[in-house]
N, C-alpha and C positions, 0 to 999 in steps of 0.2 A: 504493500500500500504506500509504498513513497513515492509513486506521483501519487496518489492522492492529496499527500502532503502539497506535494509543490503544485499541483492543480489548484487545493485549497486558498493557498498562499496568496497564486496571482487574484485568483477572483476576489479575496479578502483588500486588497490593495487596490485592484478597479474599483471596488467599490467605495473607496476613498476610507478603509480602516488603516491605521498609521501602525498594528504590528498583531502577529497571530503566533499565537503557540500550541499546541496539543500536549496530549498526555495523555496512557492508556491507563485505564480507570486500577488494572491490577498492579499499579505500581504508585497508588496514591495510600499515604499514610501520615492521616489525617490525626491532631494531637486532639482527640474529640471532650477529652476534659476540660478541657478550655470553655466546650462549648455549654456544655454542662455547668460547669462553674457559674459562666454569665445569666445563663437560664434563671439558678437556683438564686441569684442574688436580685436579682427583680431587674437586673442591666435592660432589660427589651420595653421596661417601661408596660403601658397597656398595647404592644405592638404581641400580643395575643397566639397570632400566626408563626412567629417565630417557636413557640412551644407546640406546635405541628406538624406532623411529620420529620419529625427529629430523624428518625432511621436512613429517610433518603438523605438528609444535610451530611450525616455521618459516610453515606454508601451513595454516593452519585450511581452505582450500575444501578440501583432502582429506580433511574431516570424512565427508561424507556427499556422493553423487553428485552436481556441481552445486550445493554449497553456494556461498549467497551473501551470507547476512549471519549475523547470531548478534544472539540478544537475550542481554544478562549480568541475572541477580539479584543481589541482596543483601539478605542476611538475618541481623537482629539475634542475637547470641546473648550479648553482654554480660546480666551480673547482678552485685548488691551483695549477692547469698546467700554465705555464708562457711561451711567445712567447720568440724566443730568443733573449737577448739581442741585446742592440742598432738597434731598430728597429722600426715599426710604431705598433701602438694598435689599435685591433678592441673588441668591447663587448663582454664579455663572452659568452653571447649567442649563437653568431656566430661563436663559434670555431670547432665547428661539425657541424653534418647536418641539413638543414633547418628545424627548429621546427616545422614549421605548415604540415608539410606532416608529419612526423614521428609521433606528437599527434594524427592526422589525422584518421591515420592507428588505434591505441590503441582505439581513441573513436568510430572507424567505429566495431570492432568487440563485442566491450560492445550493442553499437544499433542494431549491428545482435541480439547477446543471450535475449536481452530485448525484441526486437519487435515480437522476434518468440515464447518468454515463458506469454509474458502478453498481448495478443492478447486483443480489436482492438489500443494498445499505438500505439502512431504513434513520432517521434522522428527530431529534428533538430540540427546537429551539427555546432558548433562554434568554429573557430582557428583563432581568428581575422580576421575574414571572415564574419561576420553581424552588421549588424547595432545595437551594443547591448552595453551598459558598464559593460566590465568585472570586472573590479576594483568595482564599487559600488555591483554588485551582489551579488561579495565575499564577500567583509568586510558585507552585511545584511546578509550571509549566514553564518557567522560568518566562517571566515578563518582569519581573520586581521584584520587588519582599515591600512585606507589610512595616508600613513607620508606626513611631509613638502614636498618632491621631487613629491608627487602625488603618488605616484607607494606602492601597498599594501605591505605592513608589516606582516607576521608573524613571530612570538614567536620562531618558530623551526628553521623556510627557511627564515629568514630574507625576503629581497626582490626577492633574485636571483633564481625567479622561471618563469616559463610560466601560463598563465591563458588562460581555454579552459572549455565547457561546452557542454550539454544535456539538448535541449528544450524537455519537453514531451505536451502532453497532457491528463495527469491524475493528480489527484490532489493527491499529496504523503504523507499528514497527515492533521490532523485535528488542531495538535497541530504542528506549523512550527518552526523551528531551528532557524527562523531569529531574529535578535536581535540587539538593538545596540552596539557595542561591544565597550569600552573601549580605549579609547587612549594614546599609552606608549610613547609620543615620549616626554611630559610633556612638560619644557623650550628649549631641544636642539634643537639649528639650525645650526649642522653642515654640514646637506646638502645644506642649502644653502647660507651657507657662502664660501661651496667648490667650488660652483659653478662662473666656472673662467668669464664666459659670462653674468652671475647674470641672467639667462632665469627663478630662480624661483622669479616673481617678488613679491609674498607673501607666505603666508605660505598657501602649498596646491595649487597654482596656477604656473601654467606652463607657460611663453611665447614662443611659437614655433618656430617664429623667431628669438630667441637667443639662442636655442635647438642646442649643437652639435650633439647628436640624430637626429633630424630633416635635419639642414642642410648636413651632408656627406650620409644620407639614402634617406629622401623625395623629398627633396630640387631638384630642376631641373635648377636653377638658379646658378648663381655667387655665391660665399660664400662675404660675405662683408668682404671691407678690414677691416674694425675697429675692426675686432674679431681678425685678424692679432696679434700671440703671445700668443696668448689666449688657443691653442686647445692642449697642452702637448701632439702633436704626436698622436692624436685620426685622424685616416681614414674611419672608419667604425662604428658610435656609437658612446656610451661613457660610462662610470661605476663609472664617480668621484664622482656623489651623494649620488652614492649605497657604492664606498668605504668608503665615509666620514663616513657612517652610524653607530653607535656601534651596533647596532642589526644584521650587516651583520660582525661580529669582528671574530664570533667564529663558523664558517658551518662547515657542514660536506661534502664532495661532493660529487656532484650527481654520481650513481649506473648505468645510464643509458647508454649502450656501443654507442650509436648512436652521443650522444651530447661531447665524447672522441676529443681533441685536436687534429684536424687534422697533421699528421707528415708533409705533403706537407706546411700545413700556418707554423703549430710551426721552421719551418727549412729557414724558408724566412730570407732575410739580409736585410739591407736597400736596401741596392743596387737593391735588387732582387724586390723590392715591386716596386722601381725607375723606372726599365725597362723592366716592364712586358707590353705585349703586348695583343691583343686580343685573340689572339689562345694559350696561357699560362693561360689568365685572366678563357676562358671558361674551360679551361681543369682541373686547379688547385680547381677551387670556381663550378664545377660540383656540385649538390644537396646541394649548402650551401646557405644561406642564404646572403649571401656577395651580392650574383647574382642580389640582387634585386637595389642595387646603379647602374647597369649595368657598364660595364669597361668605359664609357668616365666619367662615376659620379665616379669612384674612382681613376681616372686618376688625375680629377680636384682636390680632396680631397688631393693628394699626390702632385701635383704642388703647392698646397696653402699653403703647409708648409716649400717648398724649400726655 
């Protein structure tokens, strides 16, 4: 299966993803008390779904019947476009259109040309859509290793990318890419020293209840007041760990016309964020990822900072 490999590759590249790795599923060994650990400490916050189906997060082959390996993406979504002044801030991410449809699309037509030239593969796609960890797959598939903030590092793309993959069911080498890859982040703890809510409670551990991430996205509840002061104008997200970052010092940004700074958010005021209404909120954050705080979650977000 090594053109599969490098068949994979080229079409992962056409389709403008910035680097691909794989991994055959019987050579992944996953340090799964870890995950246990965060479970058992309430780390997932009310994110619910994370204590479901633990079995497949531990055992990727029970992705799909007879899975055997996983190709991983990654995809640029760093930019130097900036919201306009004195305004609120939402994550990079979310400045164009919703990632997981637009990867979507790119890995549904890689699974067409594959399932129809290497007949009987059979294929399952992942956009933070299964029960899988995409961070540990990467860093064993060698694209990065996991930093202090959690969120994978590489070399080129820093952090500020998406992770999305290709469950197969063929076994893609004999000789696997996975590895343990090296850790550059050495003594620094600028991430989480940046961090104004201290949600990384160690190095590599997240707590999700003190995630500005978590609470203006997941969150369905009150934001607590004692983070009051704390959230530097973030309504949607957050990027202070990733700014702190020096691996994130010097990107290139992303190529991709879809994840482009929307002119309707970039052109927002404060005022404008202050009294948007429901029939502005659906019409402005149409296919963006914003949609998913729904408008009373980014109402709340933008009252808790008045």
């Amino acid at each position: 299966m090594d053109n599969l490999i490098s068949v994979v590759r080229k079409l992962a590249l056409d389709e403008g993803f910035d680097d691909v790795g794989y991994i055959n599923i019987e050579s992944l060994e996953f340090n799964n008390e870890k995950l246990d650990e965060w479970l058992d400490n309430g780390f997932n916050a009310s994110m619910q779904y994370m204590n479901r189906n633990v079995d497949i997060r531990k055992d990727p082959s029970k992705l799909i019947d007879g899975a055997k390996s996983v190709f991983i993406f990654l995809q640029n979504y760093y930019t130097d476009e900036r919201l306009t002044n004195n305004t609120y801030k939402i994550s990079k991410y979310a400045y164009g259109k919703d990632y997981h449809k637009v990867l979507r699309k790119k890995l549904k037509r890689i699974c067409k040309h594959i399932e129809e030239n290497y007949k009987p593969l059979t294929t399952r796609i992942f956009v933070d859509s299964a029960p899988i960890m995409e961070k540990a797959l990467a860093q064993k598939a060698n694209l990065g290793w996991i930093g202090k903030n959690s969120l994978l590092i590489n070399k080129k793309l820093g952090s500020y990318f998406f992770i999305c993959g290709i469950a197969t069911n063929v076994e893609l080498t004999k000789t696997t890419s996975a590895k343990e890859p090296k850790n550059y982040c050495g003594s620094c703890t600028n991430c989480i020293d940046a961090c104004p809510t201290k949600a990384i409670t160690s190095p590599y551990v997240i707590d999700s209840n003190k995630c500005i991430s978590f609470l203006t996205i997941e969150n369905k509840e009150n934001i607590p007041e004692k983070f009051k002061g704390k959230y530097s104008n973030w309504i949607f997200g957050c990027d202070i760990c990733q700014q702190a970052c020096p691996w994130n010092k010097k990107l290139k940004p992303h190529k991709e016309p879809d994840f482009k700074l929307s002119d309707k958010i970039k052109n927002m005021s404060a005022h404008d964020w202050e009294n948007i209404d429901e029939e502005d909120f659906n019409a402005i954050f149409e296919g963006s990822a914003i949609k998913r705080a729904k408008f009373e979650g980014l109402k709340r977000n933008i009252d808790y900072l008045r």
